[in-house]
C-alpha positions in Angstrom: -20.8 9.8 -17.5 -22.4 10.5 -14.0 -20.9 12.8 -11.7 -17.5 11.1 -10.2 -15.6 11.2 -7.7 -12.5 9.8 -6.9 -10.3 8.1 -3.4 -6.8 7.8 -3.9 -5.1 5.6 -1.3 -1.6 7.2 -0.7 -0.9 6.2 3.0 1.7 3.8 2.7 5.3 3.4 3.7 6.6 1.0 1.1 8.7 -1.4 3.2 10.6 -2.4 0.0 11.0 0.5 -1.5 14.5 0.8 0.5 13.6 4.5 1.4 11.6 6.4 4.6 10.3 8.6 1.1 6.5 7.8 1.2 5.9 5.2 -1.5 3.7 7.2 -4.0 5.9 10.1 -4.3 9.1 7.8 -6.1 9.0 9.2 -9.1 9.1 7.3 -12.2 9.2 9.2 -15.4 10.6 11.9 -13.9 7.0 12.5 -11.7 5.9 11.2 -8.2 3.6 7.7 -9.2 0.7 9.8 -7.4 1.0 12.9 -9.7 0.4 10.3 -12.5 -2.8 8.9 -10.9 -4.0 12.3 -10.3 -3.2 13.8 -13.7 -5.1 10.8 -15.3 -7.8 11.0 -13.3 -8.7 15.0 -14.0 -7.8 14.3 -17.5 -11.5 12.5 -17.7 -13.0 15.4 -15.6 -12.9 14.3 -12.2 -12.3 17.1 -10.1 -13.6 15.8 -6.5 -10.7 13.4 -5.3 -10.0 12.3 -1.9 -6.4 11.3 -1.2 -6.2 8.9 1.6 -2.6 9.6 3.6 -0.8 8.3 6.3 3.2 7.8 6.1 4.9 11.2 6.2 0.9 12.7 5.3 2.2 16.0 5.4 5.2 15.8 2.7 2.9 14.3 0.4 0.4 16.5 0.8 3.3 19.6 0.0 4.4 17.9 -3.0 0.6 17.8 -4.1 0.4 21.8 -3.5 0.5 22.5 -7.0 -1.9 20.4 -8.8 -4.7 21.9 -10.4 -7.8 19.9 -8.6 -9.8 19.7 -5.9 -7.7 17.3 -3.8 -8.9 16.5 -0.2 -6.2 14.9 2.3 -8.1 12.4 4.5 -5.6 11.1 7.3 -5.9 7.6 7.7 -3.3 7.1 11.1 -3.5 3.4 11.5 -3.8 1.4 8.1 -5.8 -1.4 8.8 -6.4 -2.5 5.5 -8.0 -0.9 2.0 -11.7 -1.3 3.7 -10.7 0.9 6.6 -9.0 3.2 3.6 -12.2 4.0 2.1 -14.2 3.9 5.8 -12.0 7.3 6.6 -13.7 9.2 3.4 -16.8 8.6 4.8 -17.2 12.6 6.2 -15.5 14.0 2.9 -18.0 12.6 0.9 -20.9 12.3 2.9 -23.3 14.4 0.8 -21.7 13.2 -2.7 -23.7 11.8 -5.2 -23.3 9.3 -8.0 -19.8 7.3 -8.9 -17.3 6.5 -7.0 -14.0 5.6 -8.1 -11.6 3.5 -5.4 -7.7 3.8 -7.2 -4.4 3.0 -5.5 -2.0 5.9 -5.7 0.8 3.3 -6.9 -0.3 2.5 -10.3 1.0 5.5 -12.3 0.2 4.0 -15.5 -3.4 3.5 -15.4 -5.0 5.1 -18.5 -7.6 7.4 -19.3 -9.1 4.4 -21.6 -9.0 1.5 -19.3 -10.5 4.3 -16.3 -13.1 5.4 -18.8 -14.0 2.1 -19.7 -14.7 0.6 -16.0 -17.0 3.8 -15.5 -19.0 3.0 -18.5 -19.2 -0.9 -17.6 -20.5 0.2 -14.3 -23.2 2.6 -15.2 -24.4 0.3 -18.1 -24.2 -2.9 -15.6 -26.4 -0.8 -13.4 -23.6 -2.0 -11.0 -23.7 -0.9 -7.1 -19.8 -2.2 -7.3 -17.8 -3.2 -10.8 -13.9 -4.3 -10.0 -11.4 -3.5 -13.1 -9.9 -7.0 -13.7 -7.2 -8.6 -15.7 -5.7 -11.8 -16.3 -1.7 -11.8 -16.0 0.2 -15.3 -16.9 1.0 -15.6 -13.4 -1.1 -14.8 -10.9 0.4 -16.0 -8.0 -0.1 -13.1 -5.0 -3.1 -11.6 -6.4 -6.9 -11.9 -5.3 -8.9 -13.7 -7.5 -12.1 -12.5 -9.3 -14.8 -15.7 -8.6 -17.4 -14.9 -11.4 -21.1 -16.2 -10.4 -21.4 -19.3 -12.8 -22.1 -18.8 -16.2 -22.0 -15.2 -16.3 -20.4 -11.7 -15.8 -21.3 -11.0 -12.5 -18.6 -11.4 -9.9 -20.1 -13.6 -7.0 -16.4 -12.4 -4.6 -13.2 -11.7 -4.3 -10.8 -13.6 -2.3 -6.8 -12.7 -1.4 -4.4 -15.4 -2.4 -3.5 -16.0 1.3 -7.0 -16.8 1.8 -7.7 -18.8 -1.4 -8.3 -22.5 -1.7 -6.0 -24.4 -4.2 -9.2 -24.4 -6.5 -9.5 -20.3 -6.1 -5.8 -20.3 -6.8 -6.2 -21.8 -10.5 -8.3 -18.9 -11.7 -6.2 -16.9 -13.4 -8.5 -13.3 -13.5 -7.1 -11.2 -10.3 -8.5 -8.1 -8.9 -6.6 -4.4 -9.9 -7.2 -2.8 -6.6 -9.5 0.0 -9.0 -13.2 -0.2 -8.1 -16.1 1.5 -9.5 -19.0 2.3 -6.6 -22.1 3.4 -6.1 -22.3 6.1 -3.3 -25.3 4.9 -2.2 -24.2 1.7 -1.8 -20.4 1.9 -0.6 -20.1 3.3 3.2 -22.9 1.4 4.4 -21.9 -1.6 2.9 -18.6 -0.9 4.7 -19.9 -1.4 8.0 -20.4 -5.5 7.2 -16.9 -5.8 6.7 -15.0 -7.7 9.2 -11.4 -8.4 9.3 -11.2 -12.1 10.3 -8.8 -13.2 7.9 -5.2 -13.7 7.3 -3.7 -10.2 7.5 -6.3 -9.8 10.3 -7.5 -6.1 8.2 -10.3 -4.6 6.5 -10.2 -5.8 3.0 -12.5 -3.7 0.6 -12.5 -6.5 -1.6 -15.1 -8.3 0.8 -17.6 -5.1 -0.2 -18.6 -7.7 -3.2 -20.0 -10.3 -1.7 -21.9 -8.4 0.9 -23.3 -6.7 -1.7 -24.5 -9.9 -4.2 -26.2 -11.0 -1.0 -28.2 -8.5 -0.7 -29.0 -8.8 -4.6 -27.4 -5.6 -6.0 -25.1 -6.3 -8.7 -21.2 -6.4 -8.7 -19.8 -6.1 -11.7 -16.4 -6.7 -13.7 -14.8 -4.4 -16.4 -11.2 -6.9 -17.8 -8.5 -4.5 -18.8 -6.0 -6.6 -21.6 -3.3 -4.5 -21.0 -1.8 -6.4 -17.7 1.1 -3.6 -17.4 -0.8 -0.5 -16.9 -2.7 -1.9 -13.6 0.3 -2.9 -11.9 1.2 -1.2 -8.5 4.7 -1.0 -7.6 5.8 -2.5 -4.6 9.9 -2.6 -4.8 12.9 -0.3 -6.8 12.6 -3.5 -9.2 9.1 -3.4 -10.3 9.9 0.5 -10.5 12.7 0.1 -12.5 10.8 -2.4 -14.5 7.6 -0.4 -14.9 9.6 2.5 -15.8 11.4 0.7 -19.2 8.4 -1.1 -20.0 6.6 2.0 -20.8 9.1 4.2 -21.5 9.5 2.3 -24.7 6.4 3.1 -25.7 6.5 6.8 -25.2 
C-alpha cells in the first residue's frame, strides 16, 4: 500500500439527532461513532489524519485527546457542502504525497476489510479518484454511481435531488468514502461549483471533472450494505447499534 492519509469529516450538528452533542461523538457501542472511524483507520496504519470540525470543534477535539495518532483538527466554520470539507485540508496536506482517503466520521462500522479493499482497487485501477459503492434494496435518498457504459469506470455521480427518474432506477449509490490521488484532488477541487439543489460544494462532482480530463475514476462495491451506513437520527443509531451488536 502507498503512503495514506486520511480526512475525516466531523463538522456536523446532526439536526436529528435530538441533541446540541456534536453528531460524531454519540456513542454507539459504548464509543463516540468518530473514535470508531479513527480506530479503524490506524488499525491499517494510517497515521496522518485530518479531522475536519465545525459544530462545538473544540469538544470534539477534547474527547479526541487521547487517541494514539496523528490527528489534525482542520476548522471548517461555514459547511458548505463535502467539497468545501475537503477544500479546508488543503494547507494540512499541502506537501503530502500519495493516497488520500475522504471518510465521514458517522460511519462507525466501516471495516478494515472493506477500507483495505477500496485502497487496493485504487492503486491497481491506477485511479486519480475510486468511490467505495454499494447497492442497498432501496436506494431512495442516496447519489447514484453512473458507470461509463460497459465497464467499471464511473462516468459521475449524481445526488438523488438532482437525479433524473432514469438516474433514480440505478440501484448502486455512493458511500460518502473516497479513495484520491493527492495530485489530483485539491486542484480538481477548484472546478467544483455549487449550482445545484442544496446550492453547496458537493465532492461527489470531483468525478466527472476528472473523466473529462481522461484520468480514471474508479469504483470499489462493498456487499456488506450495513457497515457503510452513516447515521443520521437516534433510530438509525439505535438500529445500527443491534444490527451489529449481534454479531459481536
Amino acid at each position: 500500500m502507498k503512503n495514506t492519509a486520511a480526512i475525516v469529516l466531523a463538522a456536523g450538528k446532526g439536526k436529528r439527532m435530538k441533541s446540541d452533542l456534536p453528531k460524531v461523538l454519540h456513542e454507539i457501542l459504548g464509543k463516540p461513532m468518530l473514535r470508531h472511524v479513527l480506530d479503524t483507520l490506524k488499525s491499517i496504519n494510517i497515521n496522518k489524519i485530518a479531522v475536519v470540525v465545525g459544530h462545538k470543534a473544540e469538544m470534539v477535539q477534547s474527547q479526541m485527546a487521547d487517541f494514539d495518532g496523528n490527528l489534525d483538527f482542520i476548522l471548517q466554520a461555514k459547511q458548505l457542502g463535502t467539497g468545501h470539507a475537503v477544500m479546508v485540508t488543503e494547507e494540512a496536506l499541502a506537501d503530502f504525497e500519495g493516497n488520500i482517503l475522504v471518510v465521514a466520521g458517522d460511519v462507525p462500522f466501516l471495516s478494515q476489510e472493506t477500507t483495505k479493499k477500496l485502497i487496493e482497487v485504487h492503486e491497481h485501477e491506477g485511479a486519480a479518484a475510486t468511490v467505495l459503492s454499494s447497492r442497498p434494496d432501496d436506494p431512495t435518498g442516496y447519489g447514484r454511481v453512473i458507470r461509463q457504459p460497459g465497464t467499471d469506470l464511473v462516468d459521475y455521480i449524481i445526488e438523488h435531488k438532482d437525479a433524473s427518474d432514469e438516474e433514480r432506477k440505478v440501484n448502486e449509490i455512493n458511500t460518502g468514502i473516497f479513495c484520491f490521488d493527492s495530485r489530483y484532488l485539491f486542484e480538481s477541487l477548484k472546478e467544483i461549483r455549487s449550482e445545484n439543489s442544496q446550492n453547496e460544494y458537493y465532492l461527489t462532482d470531483i468525478m466527472a471533472i476528472l473523466r473529462k480530463k481522461g484520468l480514471k475514476a474508479a469504483v470499489s462495491v462493498t456487499d456488506d450494505t450495513d457497515e457503510v451506513l452513516g447515521v443520521n437520527s437516534v433510530e438509525q443509531k439505535d438500529e445500527l447499534e443491534r444490527k451489529f451488536a449481534g454479531r459481536r
